[in-house]
N, C-alpha and C positions, 0 to 999 in steps of 0.2 A: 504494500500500500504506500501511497506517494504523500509522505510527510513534509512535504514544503510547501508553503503560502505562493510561493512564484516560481512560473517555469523558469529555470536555468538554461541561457544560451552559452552557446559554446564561440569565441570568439580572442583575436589574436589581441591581448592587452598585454600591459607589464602594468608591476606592482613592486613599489620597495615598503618592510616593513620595518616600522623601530617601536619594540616594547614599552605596554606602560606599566611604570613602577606602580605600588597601592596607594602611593601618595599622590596620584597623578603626573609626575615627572617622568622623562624616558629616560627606560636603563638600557638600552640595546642599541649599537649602529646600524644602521640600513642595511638589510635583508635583502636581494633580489627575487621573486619568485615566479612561479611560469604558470599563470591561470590557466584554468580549465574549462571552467563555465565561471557565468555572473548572473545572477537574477537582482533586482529589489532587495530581495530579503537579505542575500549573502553569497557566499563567494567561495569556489574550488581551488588548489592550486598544489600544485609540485615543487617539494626544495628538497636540497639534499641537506640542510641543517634539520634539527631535533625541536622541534617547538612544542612546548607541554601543551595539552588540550586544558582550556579554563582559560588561557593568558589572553592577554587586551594587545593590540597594537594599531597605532597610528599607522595608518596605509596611505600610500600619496600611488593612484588607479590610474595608466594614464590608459585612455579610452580609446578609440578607433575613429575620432577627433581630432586627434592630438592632445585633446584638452586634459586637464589632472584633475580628478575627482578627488576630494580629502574626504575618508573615513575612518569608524573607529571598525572595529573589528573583533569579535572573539572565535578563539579555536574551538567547534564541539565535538573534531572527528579529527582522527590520525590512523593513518594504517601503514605499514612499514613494508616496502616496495623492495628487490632487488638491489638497485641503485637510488631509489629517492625516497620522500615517504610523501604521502597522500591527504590532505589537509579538507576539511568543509570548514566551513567560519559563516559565521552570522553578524548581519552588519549591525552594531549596538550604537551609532551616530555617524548620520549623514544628510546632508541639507536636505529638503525637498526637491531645490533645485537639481540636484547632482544626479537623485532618485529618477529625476523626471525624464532625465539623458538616458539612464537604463532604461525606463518605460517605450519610448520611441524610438528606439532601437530597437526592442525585442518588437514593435510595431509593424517598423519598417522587416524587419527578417522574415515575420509571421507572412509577407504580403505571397 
């Protein structure tokens, strides 16, 4: 059964990630990581670094745009690949604007 709020498209973006500490400060340098899909709700992606599921990070999305979407992000899934490991996250803050660039996009693809 299909547990997400929004279909996930599959689509060529990047994404750098920097950890946020519990006091809200970032503990972590910029992440590179290779999306998978993107919906509204949240976001797939491949790294070959080790990211706890629970953590928060600041995500700078660049879109297929060009344009950089800023969000916040949590890890809910991990699965440990070969060579990478396998990430879902759920977007926990992002403009409406930003959201709205996903919506129209997944718009435009549905046509």
């Amino acid at each position: 059964m299909e547990k997400r709020r929004h279909k996930r498209l599959d689509l060529d973006v990047s994404v750098e990630l920097e950890q946020l500490g519990e006091d809200g400060g970032t503990t972590f340098h910029f992440t590179h990581v290779d999306v998978t899909d993107i919906s509204r709700s949240g976001i797939g992606f491949t790294s070959t670094k080790e990211l706890a599921v629970g953590t928060c990070y600041d995500a700078k999305i660049q879109i297929w745009t060009g344009e950089i979407i800023c969000a916040a992000i949590e890890i809910v899934r991990r699965a440990k690949h070969p060579d990478d490991y396998r990430y879902g996250c759920r977007f926990t803050g992002m403009s409406d604007e930003d959201a709205v660039k996903i919506d129209v996009y997944q718009i435009f693809h549905d046509i």
